[in-house]
C-alpha positions as CSV (number, residue, x, y, z in Angstrom):
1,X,143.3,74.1,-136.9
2,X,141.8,78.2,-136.8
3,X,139.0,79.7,-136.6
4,X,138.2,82.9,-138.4
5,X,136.6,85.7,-136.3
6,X,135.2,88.8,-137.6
7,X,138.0,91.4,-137.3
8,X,139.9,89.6,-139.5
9,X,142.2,87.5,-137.2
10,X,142.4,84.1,-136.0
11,X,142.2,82.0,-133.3
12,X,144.9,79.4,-132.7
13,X,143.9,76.1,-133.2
14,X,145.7,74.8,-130.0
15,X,143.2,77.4,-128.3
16,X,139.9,76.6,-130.1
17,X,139.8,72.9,-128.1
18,X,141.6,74.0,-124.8
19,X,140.4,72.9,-121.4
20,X,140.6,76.3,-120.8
21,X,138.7,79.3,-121.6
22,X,140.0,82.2,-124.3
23,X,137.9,85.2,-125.4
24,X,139.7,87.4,-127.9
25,X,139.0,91.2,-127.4
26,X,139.4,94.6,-128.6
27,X,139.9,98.3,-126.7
28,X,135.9,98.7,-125.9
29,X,135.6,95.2,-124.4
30,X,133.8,94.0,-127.3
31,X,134.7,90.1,-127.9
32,X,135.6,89.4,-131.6
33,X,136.2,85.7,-130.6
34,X,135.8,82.9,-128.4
35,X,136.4,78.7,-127.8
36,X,133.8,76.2,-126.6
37,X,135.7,76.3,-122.9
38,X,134.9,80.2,-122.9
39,X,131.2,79.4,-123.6
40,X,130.3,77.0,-121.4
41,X,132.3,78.9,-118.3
42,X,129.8,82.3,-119.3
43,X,126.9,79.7,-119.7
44,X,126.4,79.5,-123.4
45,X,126.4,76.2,-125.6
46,X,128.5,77.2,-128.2
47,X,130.6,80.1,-129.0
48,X,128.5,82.1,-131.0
49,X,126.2,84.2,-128.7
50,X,129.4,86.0,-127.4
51,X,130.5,87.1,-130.4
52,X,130.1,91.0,-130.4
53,X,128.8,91.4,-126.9
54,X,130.6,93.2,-124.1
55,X,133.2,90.9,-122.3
56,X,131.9,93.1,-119.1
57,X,128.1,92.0,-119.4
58,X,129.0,88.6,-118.2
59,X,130.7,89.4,-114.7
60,X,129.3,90.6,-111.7
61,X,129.2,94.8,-111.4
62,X,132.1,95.1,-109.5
63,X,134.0,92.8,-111.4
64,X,133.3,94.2,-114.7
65,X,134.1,98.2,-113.5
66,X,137.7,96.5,-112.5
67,X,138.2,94.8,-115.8
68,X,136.7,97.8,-117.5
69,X,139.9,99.7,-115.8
70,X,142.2,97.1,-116.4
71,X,141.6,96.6,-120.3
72,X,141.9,100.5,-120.4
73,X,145.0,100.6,-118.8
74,X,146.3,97.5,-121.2
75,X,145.4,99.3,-124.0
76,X,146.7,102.9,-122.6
77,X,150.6,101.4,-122.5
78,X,153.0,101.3,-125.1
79,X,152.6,97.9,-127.3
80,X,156.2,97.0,-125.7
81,X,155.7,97.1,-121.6
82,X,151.8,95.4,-122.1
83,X,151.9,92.4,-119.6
84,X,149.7,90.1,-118.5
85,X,147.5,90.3,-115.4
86,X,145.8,88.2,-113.1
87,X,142.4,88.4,-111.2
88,X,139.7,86.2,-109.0
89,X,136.0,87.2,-110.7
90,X,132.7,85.6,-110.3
91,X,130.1,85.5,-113.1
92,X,126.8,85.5,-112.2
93,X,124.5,82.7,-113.7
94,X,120.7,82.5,-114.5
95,X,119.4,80.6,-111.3
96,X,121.2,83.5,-109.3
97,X,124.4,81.5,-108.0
98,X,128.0,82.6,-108.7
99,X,131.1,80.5,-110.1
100,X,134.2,81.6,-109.1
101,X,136.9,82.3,-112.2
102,X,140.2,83.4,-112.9
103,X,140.8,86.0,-115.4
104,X,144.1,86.3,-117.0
105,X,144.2,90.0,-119.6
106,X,147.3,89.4,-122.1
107,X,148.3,90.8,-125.7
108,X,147.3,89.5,-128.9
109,X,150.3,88.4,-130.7
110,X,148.3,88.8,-134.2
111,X,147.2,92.2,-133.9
112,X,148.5,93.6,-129.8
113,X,147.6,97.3,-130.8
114,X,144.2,96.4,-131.4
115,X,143.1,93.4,-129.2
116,X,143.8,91.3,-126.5
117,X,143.0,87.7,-125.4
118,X,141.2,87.0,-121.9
119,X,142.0,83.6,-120.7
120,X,139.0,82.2,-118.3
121,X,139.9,79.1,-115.9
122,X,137.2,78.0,-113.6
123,X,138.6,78.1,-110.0
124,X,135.0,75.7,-108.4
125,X,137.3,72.6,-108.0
126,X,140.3,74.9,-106.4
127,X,137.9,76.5,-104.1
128,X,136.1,73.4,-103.4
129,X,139.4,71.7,-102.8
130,X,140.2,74.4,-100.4
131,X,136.9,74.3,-98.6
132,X,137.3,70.9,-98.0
133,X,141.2,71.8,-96.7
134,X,140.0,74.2,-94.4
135,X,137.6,71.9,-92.6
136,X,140.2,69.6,-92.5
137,X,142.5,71.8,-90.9
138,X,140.1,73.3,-88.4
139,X,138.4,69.9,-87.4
140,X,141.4,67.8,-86.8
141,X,141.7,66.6,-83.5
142,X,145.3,67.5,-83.3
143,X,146.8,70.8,-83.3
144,X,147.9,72.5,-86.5
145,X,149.6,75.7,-87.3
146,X,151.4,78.1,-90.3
147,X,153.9,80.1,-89.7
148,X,155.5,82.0,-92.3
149,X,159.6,82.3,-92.8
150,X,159.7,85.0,-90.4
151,X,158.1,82.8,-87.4
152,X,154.8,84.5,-87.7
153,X,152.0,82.7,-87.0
154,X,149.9,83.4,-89.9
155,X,146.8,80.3,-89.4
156,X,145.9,77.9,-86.5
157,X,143.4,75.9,-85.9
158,X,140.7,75.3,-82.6
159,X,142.7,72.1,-81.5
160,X,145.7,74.3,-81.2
161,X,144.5,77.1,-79.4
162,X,142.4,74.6,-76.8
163,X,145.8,72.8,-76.2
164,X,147.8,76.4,-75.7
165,X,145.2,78.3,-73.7
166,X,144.9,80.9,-76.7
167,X,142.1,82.2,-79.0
168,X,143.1,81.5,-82.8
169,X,142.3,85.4,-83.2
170,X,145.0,85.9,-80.2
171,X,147.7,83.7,-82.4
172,X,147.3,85.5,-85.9
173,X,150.2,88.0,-86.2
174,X,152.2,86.5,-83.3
175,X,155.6,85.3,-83.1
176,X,155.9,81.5,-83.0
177,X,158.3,81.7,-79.7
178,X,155.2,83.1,-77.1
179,X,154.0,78.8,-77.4
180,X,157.6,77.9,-76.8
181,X,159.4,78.1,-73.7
182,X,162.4,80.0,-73.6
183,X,165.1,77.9,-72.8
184,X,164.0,76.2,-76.2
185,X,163.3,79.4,-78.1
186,X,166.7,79.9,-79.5
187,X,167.8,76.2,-80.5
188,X,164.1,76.4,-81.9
189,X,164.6,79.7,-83.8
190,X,168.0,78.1,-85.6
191,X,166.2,74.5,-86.1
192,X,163.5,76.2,-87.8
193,X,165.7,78.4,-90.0
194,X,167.9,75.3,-91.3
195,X,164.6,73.7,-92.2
196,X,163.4,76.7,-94.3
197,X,167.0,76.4,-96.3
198,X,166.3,72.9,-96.6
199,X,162.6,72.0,-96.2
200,X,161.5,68.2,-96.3
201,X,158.7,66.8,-94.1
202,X,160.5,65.5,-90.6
203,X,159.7,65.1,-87.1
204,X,160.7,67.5,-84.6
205,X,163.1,66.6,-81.4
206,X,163.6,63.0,-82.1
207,X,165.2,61.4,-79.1
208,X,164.4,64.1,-76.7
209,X,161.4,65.5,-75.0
210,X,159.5,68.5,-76.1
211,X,157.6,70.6,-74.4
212,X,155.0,74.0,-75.0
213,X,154.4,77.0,-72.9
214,X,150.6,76.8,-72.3
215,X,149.1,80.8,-71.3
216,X,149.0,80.0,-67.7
217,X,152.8,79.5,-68.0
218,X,152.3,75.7,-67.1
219,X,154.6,73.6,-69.8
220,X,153.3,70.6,-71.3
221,X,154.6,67.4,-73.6
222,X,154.2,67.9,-77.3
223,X,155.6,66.4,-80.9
224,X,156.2,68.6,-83.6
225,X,156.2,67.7,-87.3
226,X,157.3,70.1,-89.9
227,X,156.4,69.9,-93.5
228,X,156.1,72.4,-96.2
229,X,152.7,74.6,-96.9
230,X,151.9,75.1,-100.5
231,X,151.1,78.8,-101.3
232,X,151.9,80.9,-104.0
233,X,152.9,84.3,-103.0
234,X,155.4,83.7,-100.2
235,X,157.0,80.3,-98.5
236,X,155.1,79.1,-95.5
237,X,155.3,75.9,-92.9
238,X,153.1,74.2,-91.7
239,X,153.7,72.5,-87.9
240,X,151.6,69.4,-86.8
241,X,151.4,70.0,-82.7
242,X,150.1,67.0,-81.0
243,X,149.4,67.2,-77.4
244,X,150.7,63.8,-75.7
245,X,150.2,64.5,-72.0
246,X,148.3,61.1,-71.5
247,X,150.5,59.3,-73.7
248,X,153.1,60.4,-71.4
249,X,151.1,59.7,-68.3
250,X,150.3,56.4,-69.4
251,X,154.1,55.7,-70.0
252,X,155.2,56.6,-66.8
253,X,152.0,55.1,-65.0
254,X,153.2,51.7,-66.7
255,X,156.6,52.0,-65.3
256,X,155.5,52.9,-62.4
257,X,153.5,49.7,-62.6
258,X,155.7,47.7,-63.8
259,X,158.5,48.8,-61.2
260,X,155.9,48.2,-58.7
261,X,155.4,44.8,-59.6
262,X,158.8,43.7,-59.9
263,X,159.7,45.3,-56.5
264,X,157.0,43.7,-54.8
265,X,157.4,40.0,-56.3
266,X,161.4,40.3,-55.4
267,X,160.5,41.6,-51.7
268,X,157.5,38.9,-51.5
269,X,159.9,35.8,-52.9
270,X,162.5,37.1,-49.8
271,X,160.3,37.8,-46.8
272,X,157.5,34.8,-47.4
273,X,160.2,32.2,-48.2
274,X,162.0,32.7,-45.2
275,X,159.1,32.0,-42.6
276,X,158.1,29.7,-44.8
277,X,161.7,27.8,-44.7
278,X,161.4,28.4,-40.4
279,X,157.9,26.9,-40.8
280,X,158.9,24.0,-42.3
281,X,162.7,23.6,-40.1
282,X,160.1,23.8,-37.8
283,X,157.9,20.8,-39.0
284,X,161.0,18.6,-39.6
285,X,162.1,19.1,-36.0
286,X,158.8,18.3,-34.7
287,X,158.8,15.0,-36.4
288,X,162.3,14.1,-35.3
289,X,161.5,15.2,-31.8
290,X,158.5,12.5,-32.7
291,X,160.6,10.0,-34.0
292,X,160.2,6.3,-32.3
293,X,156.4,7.4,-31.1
294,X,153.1,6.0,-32.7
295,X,151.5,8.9,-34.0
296,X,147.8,8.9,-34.4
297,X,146.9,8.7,-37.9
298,X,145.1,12.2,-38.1
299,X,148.8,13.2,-37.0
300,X,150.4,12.2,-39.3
301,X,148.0,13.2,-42.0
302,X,148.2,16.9,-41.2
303,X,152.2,16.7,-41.1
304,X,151.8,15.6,-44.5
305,X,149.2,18.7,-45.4
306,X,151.4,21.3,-43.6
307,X,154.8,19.4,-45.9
308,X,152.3,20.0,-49.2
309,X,151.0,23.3,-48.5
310,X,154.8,24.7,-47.2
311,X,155.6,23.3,-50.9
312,X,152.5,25.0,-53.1
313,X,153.0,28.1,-51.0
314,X,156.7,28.2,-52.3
315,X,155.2,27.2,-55.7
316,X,153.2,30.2,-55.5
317,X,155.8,32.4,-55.0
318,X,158.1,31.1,-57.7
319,X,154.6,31.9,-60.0
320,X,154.7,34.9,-58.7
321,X,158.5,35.9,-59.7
322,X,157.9,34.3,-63.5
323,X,155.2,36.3,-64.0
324,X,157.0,39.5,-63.5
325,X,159.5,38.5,-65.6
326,X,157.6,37.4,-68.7
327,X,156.0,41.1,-69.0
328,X,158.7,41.6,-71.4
329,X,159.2,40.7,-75.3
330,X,161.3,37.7,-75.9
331,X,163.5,38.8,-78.8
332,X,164.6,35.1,-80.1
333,X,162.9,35.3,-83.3
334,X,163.1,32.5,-85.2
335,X,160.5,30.9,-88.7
336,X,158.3,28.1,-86.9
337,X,156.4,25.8,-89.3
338,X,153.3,25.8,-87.0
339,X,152.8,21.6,-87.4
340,X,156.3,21.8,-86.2
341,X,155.8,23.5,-83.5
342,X,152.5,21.4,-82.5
343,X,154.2,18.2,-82.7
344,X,157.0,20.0,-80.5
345,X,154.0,20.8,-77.8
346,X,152.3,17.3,-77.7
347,X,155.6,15.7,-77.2
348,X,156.8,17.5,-73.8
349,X,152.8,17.6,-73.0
350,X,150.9,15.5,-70.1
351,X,147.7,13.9,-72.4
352,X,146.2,11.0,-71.6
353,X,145.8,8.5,-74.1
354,X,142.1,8.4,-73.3
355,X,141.8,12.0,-75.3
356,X,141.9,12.0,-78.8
357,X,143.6,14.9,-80.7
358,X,142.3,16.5,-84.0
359,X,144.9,18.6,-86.0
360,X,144.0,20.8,-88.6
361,X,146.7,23.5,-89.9
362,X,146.0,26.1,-92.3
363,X,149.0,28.5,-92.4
364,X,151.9,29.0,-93.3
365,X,155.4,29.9,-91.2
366,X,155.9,32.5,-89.0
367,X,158.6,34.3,-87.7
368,X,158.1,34.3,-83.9
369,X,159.6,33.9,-80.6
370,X,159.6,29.8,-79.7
371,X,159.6,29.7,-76.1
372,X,156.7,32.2,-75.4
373,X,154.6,30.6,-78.2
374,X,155.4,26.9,-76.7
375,X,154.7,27.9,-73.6
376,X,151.1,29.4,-74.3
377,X,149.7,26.3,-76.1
378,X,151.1,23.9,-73.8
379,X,148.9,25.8,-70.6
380,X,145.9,25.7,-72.9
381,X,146.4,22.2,-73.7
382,X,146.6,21.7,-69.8
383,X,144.1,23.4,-68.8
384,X,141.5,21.3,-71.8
385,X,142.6,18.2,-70.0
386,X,142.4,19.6,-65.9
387,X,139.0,20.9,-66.8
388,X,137.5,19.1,-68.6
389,X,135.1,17.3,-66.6
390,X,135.6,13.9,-67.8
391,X,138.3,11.3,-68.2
392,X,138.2,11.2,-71.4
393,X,137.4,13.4,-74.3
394,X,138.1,15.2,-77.8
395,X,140.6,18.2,-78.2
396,X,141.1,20.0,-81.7
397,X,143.9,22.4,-82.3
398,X,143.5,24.4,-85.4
399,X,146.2,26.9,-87.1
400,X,144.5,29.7,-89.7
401,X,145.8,33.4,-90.4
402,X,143.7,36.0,-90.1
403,X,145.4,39.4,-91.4
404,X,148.9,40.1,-89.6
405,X,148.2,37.3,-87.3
406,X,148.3,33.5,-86.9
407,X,145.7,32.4,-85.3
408,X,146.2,29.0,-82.7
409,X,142.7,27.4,-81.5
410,X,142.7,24.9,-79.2
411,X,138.9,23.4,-78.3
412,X,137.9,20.6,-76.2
413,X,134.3,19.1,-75.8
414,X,134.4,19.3,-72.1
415,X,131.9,21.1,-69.8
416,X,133.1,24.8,-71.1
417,X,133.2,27.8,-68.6
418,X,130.7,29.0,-66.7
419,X,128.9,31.8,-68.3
420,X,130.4,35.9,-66.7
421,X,133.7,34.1,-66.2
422,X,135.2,34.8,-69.2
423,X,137.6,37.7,-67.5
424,X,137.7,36.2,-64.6
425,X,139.7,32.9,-65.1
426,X,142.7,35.0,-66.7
427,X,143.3,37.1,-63.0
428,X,146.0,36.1,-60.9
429,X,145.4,33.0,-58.5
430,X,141.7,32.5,-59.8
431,X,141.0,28.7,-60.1
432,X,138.1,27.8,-62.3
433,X,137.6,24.8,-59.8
434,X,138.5,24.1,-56.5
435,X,138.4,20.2,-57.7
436,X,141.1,20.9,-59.7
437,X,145.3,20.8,-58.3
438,X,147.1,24.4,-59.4
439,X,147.3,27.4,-58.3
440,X,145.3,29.8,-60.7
441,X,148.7,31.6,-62.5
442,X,148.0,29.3,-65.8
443,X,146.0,31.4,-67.7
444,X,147.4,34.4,-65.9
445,X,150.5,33.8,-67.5
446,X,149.7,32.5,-70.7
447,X,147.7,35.8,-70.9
448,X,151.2,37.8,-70.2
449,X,153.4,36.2,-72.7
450,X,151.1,36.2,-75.3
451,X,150.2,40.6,-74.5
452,X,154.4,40.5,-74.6
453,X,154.9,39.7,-77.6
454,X,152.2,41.7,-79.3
455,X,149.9,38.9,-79.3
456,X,146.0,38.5,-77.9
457,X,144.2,35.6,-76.6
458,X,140.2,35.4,-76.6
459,X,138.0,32.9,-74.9
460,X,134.7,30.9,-76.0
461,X,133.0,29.8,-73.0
462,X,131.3,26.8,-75.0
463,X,132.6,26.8,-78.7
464,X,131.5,24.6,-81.4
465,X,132.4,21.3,-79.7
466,X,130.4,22.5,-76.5
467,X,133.5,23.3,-74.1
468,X,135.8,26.2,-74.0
469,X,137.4,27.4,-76.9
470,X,140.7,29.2,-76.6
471,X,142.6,31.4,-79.1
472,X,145.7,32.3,-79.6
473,X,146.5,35.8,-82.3
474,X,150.4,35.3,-82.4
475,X,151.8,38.3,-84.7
476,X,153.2,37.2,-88.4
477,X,154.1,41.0,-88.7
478,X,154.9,42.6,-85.4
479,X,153.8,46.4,-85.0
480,X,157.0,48.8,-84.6
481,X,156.6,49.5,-80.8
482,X,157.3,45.5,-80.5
483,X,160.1,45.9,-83.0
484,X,162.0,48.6,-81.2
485,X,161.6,46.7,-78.1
């Protein structure tokens, strides 16, 4: 389809409907023709008002002097070395704000001695798109720099010069190797150049540590990720520099911890089992010394308390060495059906026959590690009987999903948990009742294994059946960090 225009030629038809706006022109800037796109870009409803008007009325003064120079120069050249050209304009509308445009000057194929076509594309998305970029780059919380294929540092943003010690003025125009130390700087220099042959978004330094040179000369940790930054005049990178001092901290504070812990548990089980073996060699010989006297029954009562407390105190301490151990993930995966696994519980489980279970399972399997899992709903069943408060009573255990986890609830209708203690009763060697045999590590450990293996437990003090409610977020889908172990 064409439309005729006054000069005698035509407009394409595949331009007369175009998203995009086309303005045909002649050596004074006069437009002879225009599309509907054209139009509503310059602010008009149709087409028709720009016909024979100046092409330079509708642009801002400075603009229209530059495309008053640019169509005589066009039009100056020989027919054959006429090319197109591209420029940023603004045109100016009636309430006094200014759209942002791009104006591209080509020949005319019908007639290129006498006219030319101006294509207009409104740039308001693109700018608004890179408006919103730019906040985005400045007002991430992690550090973010481009650097052209030359190492120059060509943007950065406030995170990055906060973590480097640096200005972003005092970065632009600098070479990429003053944030690097300089043992690094040449294996840097050579990474950096085999990505530019061969860009694709990766991380840099995997299995070793990094590490940037902040202005004071101090070094700290730091991953790198490299990916490709969009621009159209010259190749440029972009490097995603996050700061990951705690992180490291954190790590080596938990090893430290951890280290701790297992030291002191070994070094505990050896220098408090042997006085406690002398104490109770000690005992025994007492006793056989004793042997053919009548002791006096308050006697022989506390030989039989020192025998039970020798035993819990070496009970204690084997508590003490399985809890350092089961800080870590048990890898034994297997699928567990969870009424399976229930039945599995109840069957190696201590209930008296004057509580009454309830069973309710609304999930399906899950690929988990048995023994931890076992383990942890066997303590809570336990501890529903130990504290309940009564001989007798109800206990539900209830299996839903809830996202990436299955969730195992077991509830009793016992006297609940005192209300502040609902921290409390999962520290090490805290009893919830001194009427109550243990040694306070129940919960402790439950609380351990279940953390191990990516899990979570919460507590109810009084839940729907009035006692405590327990439960258990086993992972269906375990994160990565519990993957890699």
């Amino acid at each position: 389809m064409t439309t005729t225009i006054s000069c005698g030629h035509e407009l394409p038809g595949a331009l007369l409907y175009a998203p995009i706006g086309a303005l045909i022109i002649e050596r004074t800037g006069l437009i002879f023709g225009a599309n509907a796109s054209a139009a509503n870009l310059l602010g008009e409803s149709d087409p028709e008002p720009l016909r024979h008007s100046l092409i330079y009325t509708w642009l801002k003064e400075s603009d229209s002097e530059t495309l008053r120079h640019m169509v005589d120069v066009h039009f100056q050249a020989p027919v054959e070395t006429r090319a197109g050209w591209t420029r940023r304009m603004t045109i100016p509308s009636v309430d006094g704000s200014e759209r942002p445009v791009e104006l591209t000057l080509s020949p005319f194929p019908e007639s290129p001695e006498a006219n030319a076509i101006v294509f207009v594309r409104s740039l308001e998305r693109i700018m608004t798109a890179e408006r919103r970029f730019a906040q985005i780059f400045e007002n991430l919380p992690v550090g973010l720099l481009v650097v052209d294929s030359r190492q120059r540092i060509v943007k950065a943003n406030r995170t990055l010069g906060a973590d480097f010690g640096y200005s972003r003025e005092e970065l632009i125009g600098q070479s990429l190797a003053m944030l690097i130390p300089e043992r690094y700087r040449s294996a840097h220099r050579d990474h950096l150049q085999g990505y530019v042959k061969s860009p694709s978004s990766r991380m840099m330094g995997v299995g070793r540590d990094l590490t940037g040179l902040h202005r004071s000369g101090q070094e700290f940790p730091i991953e790198i990720a490299l990916t490709r930054h969009e621009n159209a005049s010259q190749p440029l990178y972009m490097a995603i520099v996050t700061d990951i001092t705690h992180r490291k901290r954190s790590e080596v504070a938990m090893q430290q911890t951890n280290a701790q812990l297992e030291e002191f548990t070994y070094v505990a089980s050896h220098d408090l089992r042997s006085p406690l073996r002398g104490i109770a060699d000690l005992v025994s010989w007492i006793r056989e010394d004793l042997e053919g006297h009548e002791l006096p029954p308050d006697v022989a009562r506390n030989f039989e308390r020192v025998a039970i407390r020798i035993e819990r105190a070496e009970q204690m301490i084997d508590d003490l060495l399985n809890y350092a151990r089961i800080g870590v993930r048990d890898p034994q995966l297997e699928t567990l059906q969870p009424r399976d696994l229930i039945d599995e519980v109840l069957a190696t489980s201590n209930i008296p026959g004057s509580f009454s279970l309830e069973i309710d399972v609304d999930a399906g399997p899950l690929k988990a590690a048995r023994a931890p899992l076992s383990a942890s709903l066997r303590n809570l069943l336990s501890n529903a009987v130990k504290h309940h408060g009564s001989p007798g009573g109800r206990i539900r255990i209830q299996v839903t999903e809830d996202g990436r986890f299955t969730v195992f609830t077991v509830e009793d209708d016992g006297q609940g948990i005192p209300s502040g203690n609902e921290e409390r009763i999962f520290k090490l060697f805290h009893r919830g009742s001194t009427r109550v045999e243990g040694d306070g590590v129940g919960l402790a450990f439950t609380r351990r294994m279940i953390n191990a293996n990516g899990g979570m437990i919460c507590v109810t003090p009084h839940g729907e059946m009035g006692g405590a409610r327990f439960d258990i977020y086993w992972p269906r889908i375990l994160l990565r960090e519990f993957k890699d172990g």
